[in-house]
HTML snippet that shows the backbone in 3Dmol.js (N, CA, C, O; Angstrom):
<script src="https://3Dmol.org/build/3Dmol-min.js"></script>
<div id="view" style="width:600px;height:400px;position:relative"></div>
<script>
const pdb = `
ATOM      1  N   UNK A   1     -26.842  -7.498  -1.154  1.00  0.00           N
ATOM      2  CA  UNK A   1     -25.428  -7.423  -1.457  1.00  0.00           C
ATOM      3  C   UNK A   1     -24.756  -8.627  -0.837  1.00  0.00           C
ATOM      4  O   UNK A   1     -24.653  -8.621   0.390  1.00  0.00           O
ATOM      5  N   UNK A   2     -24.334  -9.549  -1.442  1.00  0.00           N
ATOM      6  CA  UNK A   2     -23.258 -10.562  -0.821  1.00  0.00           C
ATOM      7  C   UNK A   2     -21.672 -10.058  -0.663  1.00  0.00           C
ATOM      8  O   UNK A   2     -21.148  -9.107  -1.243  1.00  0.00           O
ATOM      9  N   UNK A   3     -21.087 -10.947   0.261  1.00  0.00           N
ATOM     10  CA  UNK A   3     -19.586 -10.745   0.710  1.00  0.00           C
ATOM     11  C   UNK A   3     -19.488 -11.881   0.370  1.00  0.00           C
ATOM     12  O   UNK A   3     -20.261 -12.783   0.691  1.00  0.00           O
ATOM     13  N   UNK A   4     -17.627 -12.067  -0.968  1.00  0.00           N
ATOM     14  CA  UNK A   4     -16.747 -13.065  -1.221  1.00  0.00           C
ATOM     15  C   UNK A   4     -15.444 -13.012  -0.960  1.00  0.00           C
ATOM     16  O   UNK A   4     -14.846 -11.955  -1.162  1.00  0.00           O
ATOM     17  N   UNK A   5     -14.690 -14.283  -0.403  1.00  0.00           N
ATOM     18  CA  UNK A   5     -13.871 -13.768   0.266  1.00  0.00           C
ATOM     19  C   UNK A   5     -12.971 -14.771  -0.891  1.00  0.00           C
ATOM     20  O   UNK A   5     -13.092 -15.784  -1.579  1.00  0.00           O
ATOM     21  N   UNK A   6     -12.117 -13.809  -0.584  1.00  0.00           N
ATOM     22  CA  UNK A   6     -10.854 -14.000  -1.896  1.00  0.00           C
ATOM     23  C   UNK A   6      -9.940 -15.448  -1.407  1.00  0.00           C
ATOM     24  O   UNK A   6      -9.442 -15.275  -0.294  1.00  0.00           O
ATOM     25  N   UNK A   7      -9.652 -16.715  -1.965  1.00  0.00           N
ATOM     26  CA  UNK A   7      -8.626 -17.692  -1.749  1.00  0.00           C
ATOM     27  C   UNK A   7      -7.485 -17.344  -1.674  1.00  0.00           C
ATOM     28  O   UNK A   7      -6.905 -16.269  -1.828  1.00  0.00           O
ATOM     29  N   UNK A   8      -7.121 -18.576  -1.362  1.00  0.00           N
ATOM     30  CA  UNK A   8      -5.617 -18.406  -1.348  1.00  0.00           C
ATOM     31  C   UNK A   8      -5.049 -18.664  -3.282  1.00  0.00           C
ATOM     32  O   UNK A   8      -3.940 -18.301  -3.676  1.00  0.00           O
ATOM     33  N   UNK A   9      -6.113 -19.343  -4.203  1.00  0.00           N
ATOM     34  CA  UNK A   9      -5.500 -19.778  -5.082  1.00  0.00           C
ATOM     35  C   UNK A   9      -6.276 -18.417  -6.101  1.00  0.00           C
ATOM     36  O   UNK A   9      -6.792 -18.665  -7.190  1.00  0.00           O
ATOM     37  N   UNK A  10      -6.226 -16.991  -5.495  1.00  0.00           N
ATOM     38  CA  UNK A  10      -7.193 -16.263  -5.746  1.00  0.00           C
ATOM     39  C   UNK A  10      -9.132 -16.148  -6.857  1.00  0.00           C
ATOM     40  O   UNK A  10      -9.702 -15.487  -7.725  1.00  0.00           O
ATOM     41  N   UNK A  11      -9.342 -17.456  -5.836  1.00  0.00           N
ATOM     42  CA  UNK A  11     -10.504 -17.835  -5.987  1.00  0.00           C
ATOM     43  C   UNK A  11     -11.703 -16.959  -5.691  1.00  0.00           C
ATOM     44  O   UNK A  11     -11.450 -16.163  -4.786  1.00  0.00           O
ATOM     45  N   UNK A  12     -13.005 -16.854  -6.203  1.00  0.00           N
ATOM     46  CA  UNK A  12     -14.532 -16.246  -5.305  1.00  0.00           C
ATOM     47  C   UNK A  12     -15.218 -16.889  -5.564  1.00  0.00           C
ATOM     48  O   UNK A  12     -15.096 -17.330  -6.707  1.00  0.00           O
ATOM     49  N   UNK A  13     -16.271 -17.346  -4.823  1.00  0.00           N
ATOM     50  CA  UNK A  13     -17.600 -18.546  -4.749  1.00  0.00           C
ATOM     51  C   UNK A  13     -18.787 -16.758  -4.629  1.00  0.00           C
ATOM     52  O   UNK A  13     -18.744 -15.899  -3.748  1.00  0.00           O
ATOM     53  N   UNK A  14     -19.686 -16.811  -5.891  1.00  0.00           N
ATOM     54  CA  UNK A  14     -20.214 -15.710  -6.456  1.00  0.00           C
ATOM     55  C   UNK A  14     -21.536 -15.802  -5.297  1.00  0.00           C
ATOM     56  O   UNK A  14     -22.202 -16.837  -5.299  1.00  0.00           O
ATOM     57  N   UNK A  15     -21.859 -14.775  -4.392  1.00  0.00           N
ATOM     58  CA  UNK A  15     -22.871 -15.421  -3.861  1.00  0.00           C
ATOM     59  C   UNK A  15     -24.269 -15.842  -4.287  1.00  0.00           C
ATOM     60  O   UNK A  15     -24.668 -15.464  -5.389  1.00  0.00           O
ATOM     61  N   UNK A  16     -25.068 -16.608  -3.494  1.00  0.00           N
ATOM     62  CA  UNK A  16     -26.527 -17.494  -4.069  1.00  0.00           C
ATOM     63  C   UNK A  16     -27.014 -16.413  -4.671  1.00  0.00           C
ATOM     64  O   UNK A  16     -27.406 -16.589  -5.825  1.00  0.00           O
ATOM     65  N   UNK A  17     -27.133 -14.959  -4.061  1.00  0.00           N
ATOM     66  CA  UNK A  17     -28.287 -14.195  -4.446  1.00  0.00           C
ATOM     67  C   UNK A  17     -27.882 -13.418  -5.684  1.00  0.00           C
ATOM     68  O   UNK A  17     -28.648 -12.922  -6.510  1.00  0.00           O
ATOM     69  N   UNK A  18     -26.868 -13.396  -5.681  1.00  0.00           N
ATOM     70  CA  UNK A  18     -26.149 -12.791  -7.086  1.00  0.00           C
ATOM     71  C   UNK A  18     -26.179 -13.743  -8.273  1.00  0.00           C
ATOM     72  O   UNK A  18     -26.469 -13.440  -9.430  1.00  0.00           O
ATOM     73  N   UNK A  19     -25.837 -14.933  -7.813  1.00  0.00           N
ATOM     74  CA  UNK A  19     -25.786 -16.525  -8.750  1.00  0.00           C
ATOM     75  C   UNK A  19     -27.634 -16.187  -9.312  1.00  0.00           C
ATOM     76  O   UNK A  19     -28.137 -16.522 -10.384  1.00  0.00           O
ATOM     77  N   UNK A  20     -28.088 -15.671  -8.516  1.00  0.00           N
ATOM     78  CA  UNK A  20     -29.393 -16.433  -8.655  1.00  0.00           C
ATOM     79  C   UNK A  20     -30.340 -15.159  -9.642  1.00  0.00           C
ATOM     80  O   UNK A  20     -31.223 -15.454 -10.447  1.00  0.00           O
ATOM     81  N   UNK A  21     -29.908 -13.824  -9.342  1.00  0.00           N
ATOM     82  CA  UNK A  21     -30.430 -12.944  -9.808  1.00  0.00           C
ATOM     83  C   UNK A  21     -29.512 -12.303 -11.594  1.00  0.00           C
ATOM     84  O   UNK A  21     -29.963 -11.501 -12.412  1.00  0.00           O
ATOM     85  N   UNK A  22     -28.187 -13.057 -11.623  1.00  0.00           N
ATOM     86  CA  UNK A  22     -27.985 -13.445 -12.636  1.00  0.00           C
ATOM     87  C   UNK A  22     -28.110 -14.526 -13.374  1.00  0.00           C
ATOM     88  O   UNK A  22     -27.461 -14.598 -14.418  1.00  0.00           O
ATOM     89  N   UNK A  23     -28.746 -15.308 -13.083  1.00  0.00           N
ATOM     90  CA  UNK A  23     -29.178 -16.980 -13.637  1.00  0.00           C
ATOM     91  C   UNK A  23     -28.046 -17.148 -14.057  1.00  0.00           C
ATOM     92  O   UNK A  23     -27.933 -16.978 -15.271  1.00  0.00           O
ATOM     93  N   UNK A  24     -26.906 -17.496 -13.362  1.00  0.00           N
ATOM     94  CA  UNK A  24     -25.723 -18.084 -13.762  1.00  0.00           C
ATOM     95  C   UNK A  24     -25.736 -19.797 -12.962  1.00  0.00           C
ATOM     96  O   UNK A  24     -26.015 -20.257 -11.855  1.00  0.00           O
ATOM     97  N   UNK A  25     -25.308 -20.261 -14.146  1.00  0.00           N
ATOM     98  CA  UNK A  25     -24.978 -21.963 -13.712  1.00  0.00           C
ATOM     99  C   UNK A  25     -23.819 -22.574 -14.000  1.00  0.00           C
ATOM    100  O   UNK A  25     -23.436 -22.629 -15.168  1.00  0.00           O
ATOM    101  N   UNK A  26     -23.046 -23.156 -12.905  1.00  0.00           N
ATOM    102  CA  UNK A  26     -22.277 -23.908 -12.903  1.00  0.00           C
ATOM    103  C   UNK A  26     -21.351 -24.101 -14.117  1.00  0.00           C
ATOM    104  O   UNK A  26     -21.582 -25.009 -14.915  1.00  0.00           O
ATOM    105  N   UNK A  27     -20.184 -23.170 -14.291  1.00  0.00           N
ATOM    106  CA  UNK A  27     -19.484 -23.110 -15.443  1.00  0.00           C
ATOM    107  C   UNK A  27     -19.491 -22.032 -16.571  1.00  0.00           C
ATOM    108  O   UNK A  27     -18.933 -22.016 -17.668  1.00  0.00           O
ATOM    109  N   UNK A  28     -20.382 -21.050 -15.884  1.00  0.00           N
ATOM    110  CA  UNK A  28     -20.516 -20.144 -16.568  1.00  0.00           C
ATOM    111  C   UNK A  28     -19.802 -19.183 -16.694  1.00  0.00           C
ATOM    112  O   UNK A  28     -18.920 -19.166 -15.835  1.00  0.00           O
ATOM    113  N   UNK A  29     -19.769 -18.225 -17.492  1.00  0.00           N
ATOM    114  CA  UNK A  29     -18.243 -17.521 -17.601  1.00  0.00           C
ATOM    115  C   UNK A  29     -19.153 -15.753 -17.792  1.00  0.00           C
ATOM    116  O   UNK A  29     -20.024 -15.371 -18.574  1.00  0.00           O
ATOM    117  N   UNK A  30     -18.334 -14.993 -16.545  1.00  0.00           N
ATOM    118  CA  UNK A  30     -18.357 -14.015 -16.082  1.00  0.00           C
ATOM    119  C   UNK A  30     -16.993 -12.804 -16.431  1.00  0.00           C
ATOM    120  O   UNK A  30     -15.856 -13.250 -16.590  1.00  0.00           O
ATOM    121  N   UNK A  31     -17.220 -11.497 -16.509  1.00  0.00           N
ATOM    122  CA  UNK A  31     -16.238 -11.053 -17.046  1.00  0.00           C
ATOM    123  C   UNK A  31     -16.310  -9.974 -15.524  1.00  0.00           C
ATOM    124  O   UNK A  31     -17.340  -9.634 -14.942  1.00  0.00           O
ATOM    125  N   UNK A  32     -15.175  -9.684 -15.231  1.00  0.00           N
ATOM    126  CA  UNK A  32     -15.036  -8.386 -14.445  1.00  0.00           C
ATOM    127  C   UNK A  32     -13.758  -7.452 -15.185  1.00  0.00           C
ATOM    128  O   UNK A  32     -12.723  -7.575 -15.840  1.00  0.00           O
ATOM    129  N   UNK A  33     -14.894  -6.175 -14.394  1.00  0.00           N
ATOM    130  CA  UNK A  33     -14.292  -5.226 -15.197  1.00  0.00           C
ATOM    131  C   UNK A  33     -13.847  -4.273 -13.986  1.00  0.00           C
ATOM    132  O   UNK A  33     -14.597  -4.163 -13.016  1.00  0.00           O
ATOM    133  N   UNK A  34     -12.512  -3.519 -14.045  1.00  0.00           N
ATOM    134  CA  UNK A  34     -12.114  -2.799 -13.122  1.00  0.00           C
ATOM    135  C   UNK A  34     -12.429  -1.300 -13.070  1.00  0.00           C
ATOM    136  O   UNK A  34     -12.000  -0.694 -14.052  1.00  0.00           O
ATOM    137  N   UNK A  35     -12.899  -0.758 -12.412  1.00  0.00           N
ATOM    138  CA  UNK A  35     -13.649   0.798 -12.489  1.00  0.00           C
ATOM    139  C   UNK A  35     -12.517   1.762 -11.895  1.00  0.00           C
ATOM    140  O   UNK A  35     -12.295   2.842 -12.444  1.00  0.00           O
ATOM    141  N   UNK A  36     -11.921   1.419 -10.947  1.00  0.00           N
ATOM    142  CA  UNK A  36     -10.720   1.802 -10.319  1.00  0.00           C
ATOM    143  C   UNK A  36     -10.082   0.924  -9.089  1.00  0.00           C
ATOM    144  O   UNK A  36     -10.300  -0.275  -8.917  1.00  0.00           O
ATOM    145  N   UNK A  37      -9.288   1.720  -8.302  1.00  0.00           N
ATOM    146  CA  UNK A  37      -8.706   1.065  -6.926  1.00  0.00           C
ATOM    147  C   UNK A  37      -9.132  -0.204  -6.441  1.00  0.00           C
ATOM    148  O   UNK A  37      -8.757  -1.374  -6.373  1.00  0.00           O
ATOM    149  N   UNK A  38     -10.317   0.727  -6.058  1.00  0.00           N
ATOM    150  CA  UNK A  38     -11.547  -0.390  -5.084  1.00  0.00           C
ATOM    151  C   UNK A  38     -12.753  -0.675  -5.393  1.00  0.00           C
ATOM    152  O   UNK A  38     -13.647  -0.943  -4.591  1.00  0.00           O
ATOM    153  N   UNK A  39     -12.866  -0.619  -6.945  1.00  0.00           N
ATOM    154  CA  UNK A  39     -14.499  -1.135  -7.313  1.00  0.00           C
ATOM    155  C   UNK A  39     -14.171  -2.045  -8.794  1.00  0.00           C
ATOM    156  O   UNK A  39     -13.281  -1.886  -9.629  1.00  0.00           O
ATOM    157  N   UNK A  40     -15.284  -3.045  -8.715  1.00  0.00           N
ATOM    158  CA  UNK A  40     -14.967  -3.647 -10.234  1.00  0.00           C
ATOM    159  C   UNK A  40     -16.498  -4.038 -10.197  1.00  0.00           C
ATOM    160  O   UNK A  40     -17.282  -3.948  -9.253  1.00  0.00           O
ATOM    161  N   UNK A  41     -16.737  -4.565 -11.674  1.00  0.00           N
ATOM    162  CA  UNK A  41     -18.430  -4.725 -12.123  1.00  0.00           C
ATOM    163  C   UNK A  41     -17.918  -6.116 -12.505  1.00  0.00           C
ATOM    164  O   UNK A  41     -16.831  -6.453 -12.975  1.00  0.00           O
ATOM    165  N   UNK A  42     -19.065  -6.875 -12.155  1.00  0.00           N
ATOM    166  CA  UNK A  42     -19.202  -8.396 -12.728  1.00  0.00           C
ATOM    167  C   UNK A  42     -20.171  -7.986 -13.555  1.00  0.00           C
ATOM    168  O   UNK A  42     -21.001  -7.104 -13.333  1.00  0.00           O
ATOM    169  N   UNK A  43     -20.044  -8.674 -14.554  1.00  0.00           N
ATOM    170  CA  UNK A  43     -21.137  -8.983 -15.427  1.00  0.00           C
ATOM    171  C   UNK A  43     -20.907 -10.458 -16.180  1.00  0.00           C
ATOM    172  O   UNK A  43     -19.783 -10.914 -16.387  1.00  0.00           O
ATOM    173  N   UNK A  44     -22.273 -11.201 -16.595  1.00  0.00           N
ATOM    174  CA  UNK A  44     -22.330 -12.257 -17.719  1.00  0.00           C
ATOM    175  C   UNK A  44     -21.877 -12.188 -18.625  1.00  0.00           C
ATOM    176  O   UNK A  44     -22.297 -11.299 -19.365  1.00  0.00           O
ATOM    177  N   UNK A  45     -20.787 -13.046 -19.111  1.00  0.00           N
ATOM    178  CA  UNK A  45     -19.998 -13.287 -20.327  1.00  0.00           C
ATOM    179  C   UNK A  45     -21.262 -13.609 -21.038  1.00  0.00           C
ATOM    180  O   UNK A  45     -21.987 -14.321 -20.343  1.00  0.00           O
ATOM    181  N   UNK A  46     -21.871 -13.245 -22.470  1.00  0.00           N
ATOM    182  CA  UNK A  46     -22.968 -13.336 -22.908  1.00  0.00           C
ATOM    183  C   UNK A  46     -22.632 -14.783 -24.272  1.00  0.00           C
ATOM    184  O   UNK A  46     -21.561 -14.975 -24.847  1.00  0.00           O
ATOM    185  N   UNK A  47     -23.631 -15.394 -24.410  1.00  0.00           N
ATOM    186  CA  UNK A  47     -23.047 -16.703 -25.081  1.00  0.00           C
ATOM    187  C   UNK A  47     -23.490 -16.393 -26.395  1.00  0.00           C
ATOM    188  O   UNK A  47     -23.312 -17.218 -27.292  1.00  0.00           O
ATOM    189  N   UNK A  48     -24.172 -15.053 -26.672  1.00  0.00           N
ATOM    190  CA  UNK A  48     -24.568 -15.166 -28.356  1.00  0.00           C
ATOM    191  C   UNK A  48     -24.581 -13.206 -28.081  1.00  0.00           C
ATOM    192  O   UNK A  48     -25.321 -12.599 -27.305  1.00  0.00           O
ATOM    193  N   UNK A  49     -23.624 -12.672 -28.908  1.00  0.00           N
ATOM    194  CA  UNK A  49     -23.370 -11.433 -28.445  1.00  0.00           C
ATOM    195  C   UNK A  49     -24.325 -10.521 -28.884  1.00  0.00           C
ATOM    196  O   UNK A  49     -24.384  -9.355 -28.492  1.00  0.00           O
ATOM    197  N   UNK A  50     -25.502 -11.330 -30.154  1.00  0.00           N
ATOM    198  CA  UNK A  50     -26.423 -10.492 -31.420  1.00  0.00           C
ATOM    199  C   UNK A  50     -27.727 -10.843 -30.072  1.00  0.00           C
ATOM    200  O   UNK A  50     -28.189  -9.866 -29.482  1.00  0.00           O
ATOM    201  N   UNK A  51     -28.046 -11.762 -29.827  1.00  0.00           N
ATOM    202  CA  UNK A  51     -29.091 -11.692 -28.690  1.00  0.00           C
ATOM    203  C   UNK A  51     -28.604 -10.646 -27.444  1.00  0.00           C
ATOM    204  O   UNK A  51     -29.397  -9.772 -27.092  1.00  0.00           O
ATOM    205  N   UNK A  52     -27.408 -10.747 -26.852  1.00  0.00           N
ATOM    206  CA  UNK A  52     -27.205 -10.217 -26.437  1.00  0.00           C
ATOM    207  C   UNK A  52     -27.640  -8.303 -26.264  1.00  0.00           C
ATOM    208  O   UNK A  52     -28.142  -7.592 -25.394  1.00  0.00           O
ATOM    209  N   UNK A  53     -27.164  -8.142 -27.459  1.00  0.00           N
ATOM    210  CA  UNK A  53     -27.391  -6.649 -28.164  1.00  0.00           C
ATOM    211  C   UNK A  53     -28.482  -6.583 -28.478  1.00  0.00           C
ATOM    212  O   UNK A  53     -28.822  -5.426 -28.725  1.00  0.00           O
ATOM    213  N   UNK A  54     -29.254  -7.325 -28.597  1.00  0.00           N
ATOM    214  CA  UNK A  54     -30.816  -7.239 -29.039  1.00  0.00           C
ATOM    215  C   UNK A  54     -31.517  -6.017 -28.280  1.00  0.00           C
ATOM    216  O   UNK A  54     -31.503  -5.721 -27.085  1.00  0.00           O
ATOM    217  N   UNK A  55     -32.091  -5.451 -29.298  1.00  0.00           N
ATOM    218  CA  UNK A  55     -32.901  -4.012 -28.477  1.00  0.00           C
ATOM    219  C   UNK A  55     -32.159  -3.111 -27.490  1.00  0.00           C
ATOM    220  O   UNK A  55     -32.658  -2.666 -26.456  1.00  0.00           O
ATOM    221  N   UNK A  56     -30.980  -2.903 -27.896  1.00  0.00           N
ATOM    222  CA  UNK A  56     -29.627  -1.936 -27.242  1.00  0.00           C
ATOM    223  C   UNK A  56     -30.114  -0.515 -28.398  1.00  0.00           C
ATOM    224  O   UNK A  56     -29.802  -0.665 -29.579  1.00  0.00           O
ATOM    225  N   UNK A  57     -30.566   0.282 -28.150  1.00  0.00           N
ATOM    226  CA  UNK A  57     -30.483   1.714 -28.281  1.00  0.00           C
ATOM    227  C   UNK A  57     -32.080   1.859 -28.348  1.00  0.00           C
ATOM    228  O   UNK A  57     -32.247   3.037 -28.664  1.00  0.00           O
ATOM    229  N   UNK A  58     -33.278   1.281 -28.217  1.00  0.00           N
ATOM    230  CA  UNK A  58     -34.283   1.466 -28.702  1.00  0.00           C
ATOM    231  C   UNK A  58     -34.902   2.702 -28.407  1.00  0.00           C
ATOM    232  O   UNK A  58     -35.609   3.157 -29.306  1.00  0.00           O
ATOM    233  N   UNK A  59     -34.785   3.498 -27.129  1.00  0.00           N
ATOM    234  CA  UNK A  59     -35.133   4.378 -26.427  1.00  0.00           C
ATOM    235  C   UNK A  59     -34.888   5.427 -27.582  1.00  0.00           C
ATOM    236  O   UNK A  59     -35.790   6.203 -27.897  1.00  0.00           O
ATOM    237  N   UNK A  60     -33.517   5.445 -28.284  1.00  0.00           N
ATOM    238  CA  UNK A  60     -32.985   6.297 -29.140  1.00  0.00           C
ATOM    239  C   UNK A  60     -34.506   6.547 -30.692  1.00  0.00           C
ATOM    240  O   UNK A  60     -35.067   7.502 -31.230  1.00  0.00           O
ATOM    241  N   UNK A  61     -34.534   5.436 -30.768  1.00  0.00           N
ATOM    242  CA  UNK A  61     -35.802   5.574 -32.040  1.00  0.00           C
ATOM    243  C   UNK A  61     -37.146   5.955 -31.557  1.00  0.00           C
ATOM    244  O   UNK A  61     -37.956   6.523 -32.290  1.00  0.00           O
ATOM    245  N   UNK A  62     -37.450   5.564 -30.001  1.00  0.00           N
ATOM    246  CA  UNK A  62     -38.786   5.791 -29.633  1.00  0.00           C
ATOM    247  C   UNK A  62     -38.512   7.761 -29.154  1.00  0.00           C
ATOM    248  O   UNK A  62     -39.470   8.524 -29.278  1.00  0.00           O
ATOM    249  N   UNK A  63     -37.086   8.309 -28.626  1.00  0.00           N
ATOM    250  CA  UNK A  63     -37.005   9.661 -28.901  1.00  0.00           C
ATOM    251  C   UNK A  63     -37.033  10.579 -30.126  1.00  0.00           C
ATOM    252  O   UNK A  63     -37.200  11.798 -30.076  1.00  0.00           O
ATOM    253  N   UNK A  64     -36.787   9.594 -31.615  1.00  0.00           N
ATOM    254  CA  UNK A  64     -37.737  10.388 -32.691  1.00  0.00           C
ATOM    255  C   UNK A  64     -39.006   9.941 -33.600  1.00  0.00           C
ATOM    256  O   UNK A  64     -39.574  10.270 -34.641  1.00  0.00           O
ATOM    257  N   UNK A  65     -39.083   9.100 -32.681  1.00  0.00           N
ATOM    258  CA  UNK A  65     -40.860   8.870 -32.982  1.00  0.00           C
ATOM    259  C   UNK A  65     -41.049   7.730 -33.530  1.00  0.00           C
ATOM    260  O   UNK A  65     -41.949   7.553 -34.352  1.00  0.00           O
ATOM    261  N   UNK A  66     -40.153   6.719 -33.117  1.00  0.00           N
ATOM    262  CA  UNK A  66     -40.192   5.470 -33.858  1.00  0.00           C
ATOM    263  C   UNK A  66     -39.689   5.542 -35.844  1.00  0.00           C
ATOM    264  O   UNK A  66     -39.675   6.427 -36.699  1.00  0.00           O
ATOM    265  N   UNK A  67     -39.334   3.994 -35.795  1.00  0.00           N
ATOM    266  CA  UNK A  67     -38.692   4.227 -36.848  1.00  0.00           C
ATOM    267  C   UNK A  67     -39.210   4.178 -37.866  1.00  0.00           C
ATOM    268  O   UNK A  67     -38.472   4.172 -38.852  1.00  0.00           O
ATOM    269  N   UNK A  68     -40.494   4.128 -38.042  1.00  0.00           N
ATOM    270  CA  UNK A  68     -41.357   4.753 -39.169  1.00  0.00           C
ATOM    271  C   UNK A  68     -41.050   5.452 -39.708  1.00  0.00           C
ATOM    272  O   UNK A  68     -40.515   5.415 -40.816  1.00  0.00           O
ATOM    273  N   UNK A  69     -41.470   6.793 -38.666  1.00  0.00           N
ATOM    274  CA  UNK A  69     -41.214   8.206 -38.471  1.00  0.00           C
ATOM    275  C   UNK A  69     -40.120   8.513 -39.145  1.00  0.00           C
ATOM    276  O   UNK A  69     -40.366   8.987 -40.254  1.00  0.00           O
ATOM    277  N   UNK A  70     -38.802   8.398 -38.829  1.00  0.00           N
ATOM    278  CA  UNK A  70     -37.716   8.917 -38.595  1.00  0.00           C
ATOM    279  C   UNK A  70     -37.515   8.530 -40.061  1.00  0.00           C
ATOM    280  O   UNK A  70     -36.926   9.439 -40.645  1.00  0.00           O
ATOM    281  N   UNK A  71     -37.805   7.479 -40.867  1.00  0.00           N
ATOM    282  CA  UNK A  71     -37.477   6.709 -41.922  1.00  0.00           C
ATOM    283  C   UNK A  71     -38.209   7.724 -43.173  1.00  0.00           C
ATOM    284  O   UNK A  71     -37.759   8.340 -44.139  1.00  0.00           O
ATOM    285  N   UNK A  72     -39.120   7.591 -42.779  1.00  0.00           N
ATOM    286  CA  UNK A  72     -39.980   8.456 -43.741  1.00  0.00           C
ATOM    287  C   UNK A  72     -39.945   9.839 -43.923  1.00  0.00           C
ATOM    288  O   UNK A  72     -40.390  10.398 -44.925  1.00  0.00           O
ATOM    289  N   UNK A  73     -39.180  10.668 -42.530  1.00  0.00           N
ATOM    290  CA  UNK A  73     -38.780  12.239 -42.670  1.00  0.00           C
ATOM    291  C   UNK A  73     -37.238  11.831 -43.472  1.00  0.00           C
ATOM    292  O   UNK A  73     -36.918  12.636 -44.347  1.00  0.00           O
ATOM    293  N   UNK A  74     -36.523  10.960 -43.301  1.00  0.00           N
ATOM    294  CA  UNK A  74     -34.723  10.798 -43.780  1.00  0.00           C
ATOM    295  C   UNK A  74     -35.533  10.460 -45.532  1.00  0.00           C
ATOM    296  O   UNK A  74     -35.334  11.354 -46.355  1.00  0.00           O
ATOM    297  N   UNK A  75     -36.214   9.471 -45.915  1.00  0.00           N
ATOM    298  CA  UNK A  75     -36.532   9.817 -47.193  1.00  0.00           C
ATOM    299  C   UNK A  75     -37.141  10.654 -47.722  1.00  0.00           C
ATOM    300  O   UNK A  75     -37.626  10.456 -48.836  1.00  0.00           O
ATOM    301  N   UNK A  76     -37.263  11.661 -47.155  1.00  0.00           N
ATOM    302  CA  UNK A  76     -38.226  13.272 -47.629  1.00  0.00           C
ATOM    303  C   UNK A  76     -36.899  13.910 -48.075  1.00  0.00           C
ATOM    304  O   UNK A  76     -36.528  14.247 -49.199  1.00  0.00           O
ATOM    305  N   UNK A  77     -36.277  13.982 -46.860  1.00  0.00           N
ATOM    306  CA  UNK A  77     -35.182  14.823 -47.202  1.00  0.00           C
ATOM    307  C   UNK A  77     -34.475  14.535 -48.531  1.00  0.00           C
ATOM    308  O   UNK A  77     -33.906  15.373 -49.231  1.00  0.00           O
ATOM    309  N   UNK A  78     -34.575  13.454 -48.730  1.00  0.00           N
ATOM    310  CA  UNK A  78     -33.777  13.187 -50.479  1.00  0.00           C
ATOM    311  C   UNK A  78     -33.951  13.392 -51.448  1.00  0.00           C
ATOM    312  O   UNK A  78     -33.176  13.444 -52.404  1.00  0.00           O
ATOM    313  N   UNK A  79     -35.445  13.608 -51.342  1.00  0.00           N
ATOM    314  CA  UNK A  79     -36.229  14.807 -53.010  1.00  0.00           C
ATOM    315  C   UNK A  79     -35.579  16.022 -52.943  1.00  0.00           C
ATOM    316  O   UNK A  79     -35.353  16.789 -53.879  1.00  0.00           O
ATOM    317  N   UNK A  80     -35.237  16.173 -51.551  1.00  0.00           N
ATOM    318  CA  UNK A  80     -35.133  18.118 -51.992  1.00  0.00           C
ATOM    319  C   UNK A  80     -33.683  18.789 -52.551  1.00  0.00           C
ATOM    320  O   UNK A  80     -33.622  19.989 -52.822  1.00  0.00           O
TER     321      UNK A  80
END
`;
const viewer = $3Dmol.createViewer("view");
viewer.addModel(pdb, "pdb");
viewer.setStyle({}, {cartoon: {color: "spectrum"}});
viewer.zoomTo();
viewer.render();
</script>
């Protein structure tokens, strides 16, 4: 966990181990998000939002059996 300490020109220098475990470089653009009072999430502004999203729900198709599966029971259902 790093500590940043807020400027006067309300600046933060992100620390090394955070810089480093997000492979962020010099100019990179970060979004924070406010959770409440006293907590907020940094995350990577993402530079291509479809890579980004890439393989976002997969867990969902491997819970009905891959999308074979699931494809081939949804076209069954349409004969009947």
């Amino acid at each position: 966990m790093g500590i940043a300490t807020l400027s006067q020109k309300y600046q933060i220098v992100v620390p090394r181990e955070v810089r480093d475990r997000l492979r962020l470089k010099a100019g990179a653009k970060i979004m924070i998000h406010p959770l409440d009072d006293t907590r907020a999430v940094l995350t990577k502004h993402p530079t291509d939002y479809v890579q980004a999203l890439q393989g976002l729900g997969k867990e969902v198709w491997q819970s009905l059996g891959g999308t074979d599966t699931y494809i081939l029971q949804e076209r069954s259902s349409w004969d009947k």
